[in-house]
C-alpha positions as CSV (number, residue, x, y, z in Angstrom):
1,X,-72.4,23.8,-0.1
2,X,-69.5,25.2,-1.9
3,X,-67.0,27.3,-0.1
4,X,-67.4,29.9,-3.0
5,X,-71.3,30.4,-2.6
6,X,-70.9,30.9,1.2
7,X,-68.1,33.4,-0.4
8,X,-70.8,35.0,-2.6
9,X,-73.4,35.6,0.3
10,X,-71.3,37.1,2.3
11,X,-70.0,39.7,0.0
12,X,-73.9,40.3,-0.5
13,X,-73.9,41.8,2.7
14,X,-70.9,43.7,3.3
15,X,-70.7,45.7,0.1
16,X,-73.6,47.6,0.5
17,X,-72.6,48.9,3.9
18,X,-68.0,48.7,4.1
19,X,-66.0,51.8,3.4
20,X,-63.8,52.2,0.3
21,X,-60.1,52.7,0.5
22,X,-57.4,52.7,-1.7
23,X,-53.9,51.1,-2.0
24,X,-51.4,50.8,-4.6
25,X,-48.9,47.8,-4.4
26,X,-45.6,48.8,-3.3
27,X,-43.3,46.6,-5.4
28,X,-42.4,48.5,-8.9
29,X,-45.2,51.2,-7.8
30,X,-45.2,54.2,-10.7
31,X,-44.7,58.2,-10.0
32,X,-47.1,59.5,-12.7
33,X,-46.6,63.4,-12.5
34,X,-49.5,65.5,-13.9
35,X,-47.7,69.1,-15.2
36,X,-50.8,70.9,-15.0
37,X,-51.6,69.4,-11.6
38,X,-52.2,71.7,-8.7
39,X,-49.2,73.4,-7.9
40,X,-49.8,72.6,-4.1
41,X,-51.2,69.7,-2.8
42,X,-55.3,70.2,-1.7
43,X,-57.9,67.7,0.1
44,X,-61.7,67.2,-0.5
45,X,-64.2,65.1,1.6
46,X,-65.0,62.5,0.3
47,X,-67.8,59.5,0.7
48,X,-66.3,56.4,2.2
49,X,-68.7,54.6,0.3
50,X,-71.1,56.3,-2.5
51,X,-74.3,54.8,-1.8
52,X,-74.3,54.4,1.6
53,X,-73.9,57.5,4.3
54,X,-73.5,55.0,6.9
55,X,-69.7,54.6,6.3
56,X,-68.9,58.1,6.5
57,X,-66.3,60.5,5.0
58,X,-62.9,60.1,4.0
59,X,-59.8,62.6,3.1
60,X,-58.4,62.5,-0.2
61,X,-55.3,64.6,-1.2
62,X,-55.2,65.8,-5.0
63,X,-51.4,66.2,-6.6
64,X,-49.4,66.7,-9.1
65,X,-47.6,63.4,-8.3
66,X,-49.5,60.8,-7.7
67,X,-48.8,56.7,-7.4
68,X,-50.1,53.6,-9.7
69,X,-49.8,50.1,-9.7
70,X,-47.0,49.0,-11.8
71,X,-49.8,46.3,-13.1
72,X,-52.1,49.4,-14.7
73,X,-49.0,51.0,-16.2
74,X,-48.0,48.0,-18.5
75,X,-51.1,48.7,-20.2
76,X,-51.3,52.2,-20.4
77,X,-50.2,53.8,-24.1
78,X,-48.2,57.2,-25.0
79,X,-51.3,59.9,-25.7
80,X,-54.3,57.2,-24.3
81,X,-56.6,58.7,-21.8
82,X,-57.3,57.3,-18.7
83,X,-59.6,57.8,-15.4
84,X,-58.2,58.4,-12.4
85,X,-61.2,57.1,-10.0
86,X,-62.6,60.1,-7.8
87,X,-60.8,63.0,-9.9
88,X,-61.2,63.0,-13.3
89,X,-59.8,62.2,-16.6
90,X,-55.7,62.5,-17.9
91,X,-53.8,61.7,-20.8
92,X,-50.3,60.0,-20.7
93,X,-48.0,62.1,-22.8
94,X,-44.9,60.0,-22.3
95,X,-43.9,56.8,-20.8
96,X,-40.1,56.5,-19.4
97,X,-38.5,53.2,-19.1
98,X,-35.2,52.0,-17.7
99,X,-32.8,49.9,-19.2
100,X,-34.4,46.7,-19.3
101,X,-37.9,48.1,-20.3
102,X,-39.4,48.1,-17.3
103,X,-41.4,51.3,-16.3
104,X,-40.4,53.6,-14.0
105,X,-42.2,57.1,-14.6
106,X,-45.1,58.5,-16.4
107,X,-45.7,62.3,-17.7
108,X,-49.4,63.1,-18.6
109,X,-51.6,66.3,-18.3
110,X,-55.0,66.4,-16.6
111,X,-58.3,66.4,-18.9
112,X,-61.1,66.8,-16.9
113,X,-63.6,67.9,-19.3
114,X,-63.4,64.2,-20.6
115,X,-65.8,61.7,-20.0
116,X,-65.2,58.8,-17.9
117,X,-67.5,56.4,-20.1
118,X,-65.1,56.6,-23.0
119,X,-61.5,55.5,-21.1
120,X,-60.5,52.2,-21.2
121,X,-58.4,52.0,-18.2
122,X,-59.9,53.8,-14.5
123,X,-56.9,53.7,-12.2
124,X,-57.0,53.9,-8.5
125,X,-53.7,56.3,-7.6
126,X,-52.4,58.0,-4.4
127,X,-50.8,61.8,-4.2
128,X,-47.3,61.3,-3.1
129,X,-47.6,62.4,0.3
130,X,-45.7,61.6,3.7
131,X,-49.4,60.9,5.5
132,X,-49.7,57.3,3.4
133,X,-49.5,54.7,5.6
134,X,-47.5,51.3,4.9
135,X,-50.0,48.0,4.5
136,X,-49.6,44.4,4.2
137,X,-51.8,42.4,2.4
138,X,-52.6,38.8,3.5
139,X,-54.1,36.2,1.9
140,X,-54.5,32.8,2.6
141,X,-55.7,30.1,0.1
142,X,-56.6,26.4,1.0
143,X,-54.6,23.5,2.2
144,X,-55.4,21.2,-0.3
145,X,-54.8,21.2,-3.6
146,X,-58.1,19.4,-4.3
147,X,-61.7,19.2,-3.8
148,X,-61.8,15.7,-2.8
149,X,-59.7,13.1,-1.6
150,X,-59.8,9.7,-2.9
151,X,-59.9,6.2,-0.6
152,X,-56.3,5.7,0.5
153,X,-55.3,8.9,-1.0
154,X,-52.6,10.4,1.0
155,X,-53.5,14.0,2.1
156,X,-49.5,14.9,2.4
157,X,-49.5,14.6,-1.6
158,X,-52.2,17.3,-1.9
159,X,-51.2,19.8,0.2
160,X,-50.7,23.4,-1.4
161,X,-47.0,24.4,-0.7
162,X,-47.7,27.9,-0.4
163,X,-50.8,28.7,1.3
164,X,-50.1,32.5,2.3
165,X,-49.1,35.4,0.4
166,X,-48.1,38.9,2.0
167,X,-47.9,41.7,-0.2
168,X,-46.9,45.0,0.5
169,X,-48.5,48.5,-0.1
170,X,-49.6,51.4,0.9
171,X,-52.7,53.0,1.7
172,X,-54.4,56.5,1.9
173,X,-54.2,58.2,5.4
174,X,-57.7,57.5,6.4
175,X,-56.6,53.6,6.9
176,X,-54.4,54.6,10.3
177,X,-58.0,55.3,11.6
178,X,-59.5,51.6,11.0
179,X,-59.9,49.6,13.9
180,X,-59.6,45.7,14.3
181,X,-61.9,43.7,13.1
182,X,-63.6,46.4,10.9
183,X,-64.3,45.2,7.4
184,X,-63.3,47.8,3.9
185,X,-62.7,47.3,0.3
186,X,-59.8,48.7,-0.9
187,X,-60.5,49.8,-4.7
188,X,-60.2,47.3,-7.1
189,X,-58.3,44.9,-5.1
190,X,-61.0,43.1,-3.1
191,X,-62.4,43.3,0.1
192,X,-60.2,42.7,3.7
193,X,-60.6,42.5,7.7
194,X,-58.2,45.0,9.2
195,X,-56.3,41.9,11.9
196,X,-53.7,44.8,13.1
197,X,-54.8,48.8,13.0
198,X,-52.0,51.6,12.9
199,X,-49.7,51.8,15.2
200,X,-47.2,53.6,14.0
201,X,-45.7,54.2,10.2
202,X,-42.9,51.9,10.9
203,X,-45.2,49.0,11.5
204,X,-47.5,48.2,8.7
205,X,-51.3,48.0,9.1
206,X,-52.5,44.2,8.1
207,X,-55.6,43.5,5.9
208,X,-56.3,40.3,5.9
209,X,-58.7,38.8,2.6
210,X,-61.7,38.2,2.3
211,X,-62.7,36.2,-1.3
212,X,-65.7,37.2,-3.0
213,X,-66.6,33.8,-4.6
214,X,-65.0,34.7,-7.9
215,X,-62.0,36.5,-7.7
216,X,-59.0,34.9,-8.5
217,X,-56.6,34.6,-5.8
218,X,-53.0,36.6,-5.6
219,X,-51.3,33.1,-4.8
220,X,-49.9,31.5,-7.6
């Protein structure tokens, strides 16, 4: 049996049952700042997973500055509206850039009247807040760079040279409260097995994985 249908089973069971997080990647991570945002940072209660009561409840602070993956702001346009997943809807009023284009700020106002079913983009975001905790992502992919080695084939020539990727993040508060070994999604990034839990906010929390059976891997 293929690795990937053993991949596919398993994600069968622990998606109706693992807690949602989110994370935004830290590397070239963008300050979008709402004007009309609340003019002091608030918290709901929130499901840790939607369908499923089983996984508890999670806190999630609402600001005026909030964080997105550098990766969603390349596509975002002056004036489009967006989603931000669990709040509502915004529209980007201005994009800043530095001087080699790359993106560095975003200024947009809150919508919330607007309907999510008509956005293009739904962004998971963080409020810029002191209580994130610091992740690292790890992922490991396989040895070999094929399925299946031929007679007399040397296996030294098809080894992958790069077989684990680290990337770091950071992640709502909730995370400092995972334990090891429990298993989360983190919101449009994938599922993960929490290997090391908080400790403290100089040592990063580390997710470790966990492929799905389709989703392309982070190592390139």
């Amino acid at each position: 049996m293929e690795w990937d249908k053993l991949w596919t089973i398993n994600k069968k069971i622990i998606d109706p049952v693992c807690p949602r997080h989110t994370a935004v990647i830290e590397e070239r991570k963008v300050l979008l700042t709402l004007t009309d945002g609340p003019a002091e940072p608030f918290v709901r209660i929130i499901p840790r997973h939607k369908k499923y009561d089983g996984a508890g409840e999670k806190a999630t602070t609402f600001s005026k500055r909030i964080w997105i993956d550098y990766a969603d702001a390349e596509y975002i346009s002056v004036n489009e509206e967006v989603t931000l997943m669990d709040w509502g809807n915004a529209i980007v009023k201005e994009i800043i850039k530095d001087q080699d284009g790359n993106i560095t700020q975003l200024v947009g106002v809150l919508h919330l009247q607007g309907s999510v079913k008509t956005t293009k983009l739904k962004l998971t975001w963080l409020a810029e807040t002191s209580e994130l905790v610091n992740l690292s992502l790890v992922e490991f992919d396989y040895l070999i760079t094929k399925k299946k080695l031929e007679e007399g084939e040397d296996f030294l020539d098809a080894l992958k040279p790069c077989t684990k990727k680290e990337t770091a993040a950071i992640g709502d508060s909730n995370i400092r409260n995972l334990k090891q070994g429990e298993i989360l999604q983190l919101e449009r990034k994938g599922y993960f097995r929490c290997d090391v839990p908080f400790v403290r906010p100089s040592k990063p929390v580390v997710l470790i994985a966990i492929p799905d059976g389709r989703q392309q891997s982070m190592l390139k």
